[in-house]
C-alpha positions in Angstrom: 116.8 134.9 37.1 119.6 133.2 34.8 118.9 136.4 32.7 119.5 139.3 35.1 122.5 137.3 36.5 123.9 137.4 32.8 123.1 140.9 32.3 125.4 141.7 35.7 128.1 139.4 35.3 128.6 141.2 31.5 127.8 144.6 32.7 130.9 144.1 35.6 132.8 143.2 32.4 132.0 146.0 30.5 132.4 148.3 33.2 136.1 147.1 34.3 137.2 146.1 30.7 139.4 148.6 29.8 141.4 148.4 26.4 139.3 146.8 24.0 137.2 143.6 23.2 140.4 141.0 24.4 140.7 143.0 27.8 137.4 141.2 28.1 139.0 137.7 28.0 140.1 137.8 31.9 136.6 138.8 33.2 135.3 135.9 30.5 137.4 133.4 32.1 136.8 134.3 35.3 132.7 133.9 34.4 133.7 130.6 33.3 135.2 129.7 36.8 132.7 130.5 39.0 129.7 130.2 36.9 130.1 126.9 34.8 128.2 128.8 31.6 130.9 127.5 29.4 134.3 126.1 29.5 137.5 127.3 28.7 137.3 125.3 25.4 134.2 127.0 24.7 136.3 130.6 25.5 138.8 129.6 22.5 135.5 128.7 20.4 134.2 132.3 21.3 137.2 134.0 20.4 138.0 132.5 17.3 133.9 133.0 16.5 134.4 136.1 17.6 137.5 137.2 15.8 136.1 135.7 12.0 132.6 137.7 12.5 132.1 141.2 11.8 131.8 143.5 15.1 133.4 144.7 18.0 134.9 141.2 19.6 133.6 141.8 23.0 130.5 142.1 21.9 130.4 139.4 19.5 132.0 137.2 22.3 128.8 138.8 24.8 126.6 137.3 22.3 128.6 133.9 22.3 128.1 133.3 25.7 124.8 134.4 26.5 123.0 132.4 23.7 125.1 129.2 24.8 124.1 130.1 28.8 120.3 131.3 27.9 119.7 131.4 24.0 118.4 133.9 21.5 117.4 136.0 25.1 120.8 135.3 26.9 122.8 136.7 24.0 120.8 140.0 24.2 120.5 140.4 27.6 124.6 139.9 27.7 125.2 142.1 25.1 123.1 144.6 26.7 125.1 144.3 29.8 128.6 144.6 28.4 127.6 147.7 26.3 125.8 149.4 28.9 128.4 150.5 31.0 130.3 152.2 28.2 127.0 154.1 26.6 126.7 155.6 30.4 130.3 156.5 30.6 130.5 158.2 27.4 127.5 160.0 28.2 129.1 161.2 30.8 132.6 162.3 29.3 130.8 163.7 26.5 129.5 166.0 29.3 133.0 167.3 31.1 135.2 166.3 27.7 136.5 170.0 27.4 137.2 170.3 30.8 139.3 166.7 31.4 141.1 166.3 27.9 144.5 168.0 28.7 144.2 166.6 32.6 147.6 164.9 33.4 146.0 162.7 36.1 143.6 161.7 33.2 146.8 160.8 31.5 148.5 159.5 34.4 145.2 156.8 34.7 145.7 155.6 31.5 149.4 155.1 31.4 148.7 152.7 34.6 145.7 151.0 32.4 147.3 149.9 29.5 150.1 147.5 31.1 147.4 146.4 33.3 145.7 145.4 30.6 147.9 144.0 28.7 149.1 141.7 31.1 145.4 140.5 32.3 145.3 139.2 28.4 149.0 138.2 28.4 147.5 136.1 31.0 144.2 134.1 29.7 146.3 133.8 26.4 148.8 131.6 28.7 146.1 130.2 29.7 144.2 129.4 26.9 147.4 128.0 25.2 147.9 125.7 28.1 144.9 124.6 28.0 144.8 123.6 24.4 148.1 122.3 23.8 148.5 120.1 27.5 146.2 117.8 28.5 146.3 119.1 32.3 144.3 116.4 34.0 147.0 113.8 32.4 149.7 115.9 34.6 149.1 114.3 37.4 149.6 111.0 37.0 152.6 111.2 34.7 155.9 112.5 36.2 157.0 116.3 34.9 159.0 115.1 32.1 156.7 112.9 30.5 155.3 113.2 26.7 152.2 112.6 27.2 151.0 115.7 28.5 150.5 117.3 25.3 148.0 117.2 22.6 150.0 116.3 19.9 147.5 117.3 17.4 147.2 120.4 18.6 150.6 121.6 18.9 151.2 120.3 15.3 148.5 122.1 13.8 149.2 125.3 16.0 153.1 125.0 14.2 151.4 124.2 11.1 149.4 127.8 11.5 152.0 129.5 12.6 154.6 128.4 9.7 151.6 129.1 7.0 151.0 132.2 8.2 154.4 133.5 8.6 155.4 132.2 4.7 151.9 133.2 3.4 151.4 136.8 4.7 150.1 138.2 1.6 147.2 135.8 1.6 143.6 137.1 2.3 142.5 136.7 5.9 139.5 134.6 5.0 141.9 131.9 3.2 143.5 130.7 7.1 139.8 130.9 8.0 138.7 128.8 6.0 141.8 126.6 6.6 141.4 126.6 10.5 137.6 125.8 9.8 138.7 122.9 7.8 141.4 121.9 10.2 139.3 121.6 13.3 136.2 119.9 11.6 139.2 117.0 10.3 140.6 117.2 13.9 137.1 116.2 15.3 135.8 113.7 12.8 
């Protein structure tokens, strides 16, 4: 059962996730809520998994999820259903293509789409921020001002990133992976 529930929850995703593999994050997030398959911390962990692997990063972050909900099975099945929808509607563009490429309404759809999509992953990437850099749960017992909401750690190594990447952008890609790799195992030791 956990199986066909993944393969629907990731096929809704696939079929509303217009934009790309991070148009995916709001619908991910939103799986997270309701389901309890993985937490919010384990959505960063997908993303940055999915962002240092090779592949489309919905897919890889369909895989994620499904082998940490249901294993070797769970990641198929998922990545089945996020893909699915898109092989069915390219079939059938392929089929009135001609006929729908100079349509302004077409047009007019996707001009709506893209700011709707942007802001849905303007808005998980608030979201994931908040949740690593405060510690939420300590927001209610301190008083709004207080220090000790945030994850000090966190926000300096998030600084530390930042600043590196901005001096160092000539470096390869795999050099801040390996540097963020190395970060977060000495964060969690």
């Amino acid at each position: 059962m956990i199986l066909l529930r993944l393969y629907w929850e990731f096929f809704k995703t696939g079929l509303f996730a217009v934009g790309g593999g991070l148009a995916t994050l709001p619908f991910l997030q939103d799986i997270s809520q309701r389901t309890g398959w993985f937490s919010l911390s384990d959505l960063t962990d997908m993303i940055a998994v999915s962002e240092s692997t090779p592949g489309p990063i919905g897919v890889n972050m369909a895989t994620f999820a499904g082998f940490r909900t249901a294993g070797l099975p769970g990641a198929v099945v998922a990545s089945l259903g996020l893909i699915t929808p898109s092989v069915i509607i390219i079939l059938i563009v392929a089929g009135f293509l001609k006929k729908f490429k100079d349509s302004p309404y077409v047009a007019a759809v996707f001009s709506g789409l893209r700011p709707a999509s942007t802001a849905l992953i303007a808005a998980v990437c608030l979201s994931l921020l908040l949740s690593n850099f405060l510690d939420l749960s300590a927001w209610q017992g301190l008083n709004a001002g207080s220090m000790g909401i945030f994850k000090w750690k966190e926000l300096l190594l998030g600084a530390a990133c930042f600043l590196a990447i901005r001096h160092w952008k000539k470096l390869h890609p795999g050099f801040f992976l390996l540097a963020g790799a190395v970060a977060g195992i000495l964060l969690n030791l």
